[in-house]
N, C-alpha and C positions, 0 to 999 in steps of 0.2 A: 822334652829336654829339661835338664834340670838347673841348677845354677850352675853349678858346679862345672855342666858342661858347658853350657853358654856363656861362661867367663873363660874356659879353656878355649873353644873357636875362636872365641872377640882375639884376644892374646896372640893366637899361632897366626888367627889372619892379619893382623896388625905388625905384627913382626916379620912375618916374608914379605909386604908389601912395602913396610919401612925398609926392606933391603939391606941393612946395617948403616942408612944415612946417620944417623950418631948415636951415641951410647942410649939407652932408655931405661928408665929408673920404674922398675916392677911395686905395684905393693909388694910392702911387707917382707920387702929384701933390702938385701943391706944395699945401699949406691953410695959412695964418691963421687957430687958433679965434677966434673972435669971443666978447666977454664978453655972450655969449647961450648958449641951450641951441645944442645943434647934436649931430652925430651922424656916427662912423666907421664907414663899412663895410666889410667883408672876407669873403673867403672861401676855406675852408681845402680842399683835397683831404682826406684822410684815409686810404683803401684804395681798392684796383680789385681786382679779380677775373672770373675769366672764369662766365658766369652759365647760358650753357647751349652747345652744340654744335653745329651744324648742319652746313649745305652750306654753300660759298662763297658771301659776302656774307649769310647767316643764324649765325653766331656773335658771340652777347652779350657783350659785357666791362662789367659795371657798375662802377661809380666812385660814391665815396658820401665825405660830408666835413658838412662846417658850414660855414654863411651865419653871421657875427656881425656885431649891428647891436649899437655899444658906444653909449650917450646922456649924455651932459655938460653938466651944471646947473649955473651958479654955485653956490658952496660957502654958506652962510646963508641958502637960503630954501627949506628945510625939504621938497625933494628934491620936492615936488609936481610940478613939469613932469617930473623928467626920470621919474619914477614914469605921469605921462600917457603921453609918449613913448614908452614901453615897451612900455606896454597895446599903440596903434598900431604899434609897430612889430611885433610879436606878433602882433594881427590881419592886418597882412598877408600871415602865411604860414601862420596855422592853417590848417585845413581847405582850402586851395589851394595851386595846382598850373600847372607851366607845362605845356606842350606840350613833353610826355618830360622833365619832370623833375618830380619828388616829395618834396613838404615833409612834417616830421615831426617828432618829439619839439621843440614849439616849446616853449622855457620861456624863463624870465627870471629875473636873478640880482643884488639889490640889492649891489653893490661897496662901496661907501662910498667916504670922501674916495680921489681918487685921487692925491695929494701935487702937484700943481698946480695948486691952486684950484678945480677941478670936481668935485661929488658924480655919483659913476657908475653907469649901469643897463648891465648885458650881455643884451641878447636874442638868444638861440640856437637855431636851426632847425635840424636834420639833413637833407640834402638826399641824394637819390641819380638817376642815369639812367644810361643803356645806350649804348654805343658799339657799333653795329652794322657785322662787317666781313666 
C-alpha cells in the first residue's frame, strides 16, 4: 500500500462511518465552517521503516503516523456536542481496522476555546501498515 492509497481508505472509511453527522473540512479543499458543530480531518505520516527482509517483492517497509479528527462547537454551549462528537469519532477507530492498516492508541483531548469562536475536541488514532516490495 502506498500513501496515496492509505490516505484514500483512512478518508472513504472515515466518511461512511461519520455518516454525514456534520459537515467535514478535507485537506486542501476549499471549506466554509458553518456556525454548527462540524469537523477537520487530517492525517499525518510520522516514521517509515523497513519491518522485515525477505526475497524480492517479500520486503516490509512499515509506515506509521496519526489520523486527527479535530470537532468544532460553537463557543456558549457548554461543549456538549462537540464532547459527543468525539466519543463518535473515537469509536470509529477503536477496536477497528481496515484491510492492512491498523488503528491504535485512540484517545481524545479537550482543547478549549480555539480563538475563533469554536470550543475544540482533538481525537487521535495512531495508525500503521506495511508497503510490500
Amino acid at each position: 500500500m502506498n500513501f496515496e492509497q492509505a490516505e484514500a481508505a483512512v478518508r472513504a472509511y472515515f466518511n461512511t462511518n461519520w455518516n454525514g453527522l456534520t459537515p467535514i473540512a478535507w485537506p486542501d479543499l476549499p471549506f466554509t465552517p458553518p456556525i454548527a458543530t462540524w469537523v477537520r480531518f487530517s492525517m499525518k505520516h510520522n516514521d517509515g521503516f523497513q519491518a522485515s527482509m525477505g526475497n524480492p517483492s517479500g520486503n516490509r517497509f512499515r509506515r506509521v503516523g496519526m489520523v486527527f479528527i479535530q470537532v468544532f462547537q460553537p463557543k456558549g454551549q457548554a461543549s456538549t456536542d462537540a464532547r459527543k462528537k468525539a466519543d463518535t469519532a473515537a469509536d470509529i477507530f477503536i477496536d477497528n481496522n481496515l484491510s492492512g492498516i491498523i488503528f491504535k492508541n485512540v484517545n481524545a483531548l479537550d482543547i478549549g476555546a480555539d480563538g475563533n469562536g469554536f470550543y475544540q475536541w482533538n481525537v487521535l488514532a495512531e495508525f500503521q501498515y506495511d508497503r510490500i516490495t
